[in-house]
C-alpha positions as CSV (number, residue, x, y, z in Angstrom):
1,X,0.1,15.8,-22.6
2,X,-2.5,14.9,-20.3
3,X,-3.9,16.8,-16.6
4,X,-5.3,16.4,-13.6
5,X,-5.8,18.7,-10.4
6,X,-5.0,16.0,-7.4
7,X,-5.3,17.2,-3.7
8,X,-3.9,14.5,-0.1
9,X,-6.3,12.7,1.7
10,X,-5.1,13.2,4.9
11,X,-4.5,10.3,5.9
12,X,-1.7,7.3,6.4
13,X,-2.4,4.2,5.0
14,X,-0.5,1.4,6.5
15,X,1.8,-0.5,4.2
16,X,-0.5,-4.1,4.7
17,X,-3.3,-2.2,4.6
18,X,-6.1,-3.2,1.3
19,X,-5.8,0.2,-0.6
20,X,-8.6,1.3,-3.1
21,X,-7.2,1.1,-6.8
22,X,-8.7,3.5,-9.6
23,X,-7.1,5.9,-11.9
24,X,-8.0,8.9,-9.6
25,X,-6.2,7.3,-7.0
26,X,-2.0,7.4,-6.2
27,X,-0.3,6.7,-3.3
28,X,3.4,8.4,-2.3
29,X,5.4,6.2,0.7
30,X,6.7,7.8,3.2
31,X,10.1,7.4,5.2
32,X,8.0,4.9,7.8
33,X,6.7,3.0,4.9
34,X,3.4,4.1,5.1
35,X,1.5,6.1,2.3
36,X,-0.3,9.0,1.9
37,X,-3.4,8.7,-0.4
38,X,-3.0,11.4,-3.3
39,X,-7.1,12.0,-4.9
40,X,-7.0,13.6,-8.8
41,X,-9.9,14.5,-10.9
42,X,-10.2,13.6,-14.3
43,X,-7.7,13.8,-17.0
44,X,-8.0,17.0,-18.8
45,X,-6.8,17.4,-22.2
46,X,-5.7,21.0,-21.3
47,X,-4.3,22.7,-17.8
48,X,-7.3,25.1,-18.3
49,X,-9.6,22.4,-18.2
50,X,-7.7,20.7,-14.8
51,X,-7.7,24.5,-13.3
52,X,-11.8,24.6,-13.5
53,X,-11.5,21.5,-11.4
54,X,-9.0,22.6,-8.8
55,X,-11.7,25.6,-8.7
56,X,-14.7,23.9,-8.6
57,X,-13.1,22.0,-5.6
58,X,-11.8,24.9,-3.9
59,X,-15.8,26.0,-4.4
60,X,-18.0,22.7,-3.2
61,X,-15.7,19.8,-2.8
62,X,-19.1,17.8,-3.1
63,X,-19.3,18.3,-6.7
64,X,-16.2,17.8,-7.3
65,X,-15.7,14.3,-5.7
66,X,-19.1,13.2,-7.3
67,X,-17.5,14.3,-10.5
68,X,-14.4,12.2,-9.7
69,X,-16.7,9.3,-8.8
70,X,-18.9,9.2,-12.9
């Protein structure tokens, strides 16, 4: 089994909008057919290792979205 700490975007996307496409990126529709963006690190070979992201994003979020982004 495989993890990843994922946090929202806050934000809608509309449903004919261009979305982004990457492995660190899901999207969850809403009732109005919109979707919310849904950001995750890394996969993690262990829920340790995918809690030391969720902290180090909780401590600079920089860091941790330039880690998301190698």
């Amino acid at each position: 089994m495989k993890y990843s700490f994922c946090f929202t975007i806050k934000k809608v996307i509309k449903e004919d909008s261009v979305k982004e496409h990457s492995d660190n990126h899901m999207y969850i529709k809403n009732k109005d057919n919109n979707e919310v963006e849904i950001l995750c690190g890394p996969w993690r070979d262990t829920e340790t290792e995918a809690k030391k992201d969720e902290e180090l994003y909780k401590k600079d979020k920089k860091a941790f979205k330039k880690l998301i982004k190698e």
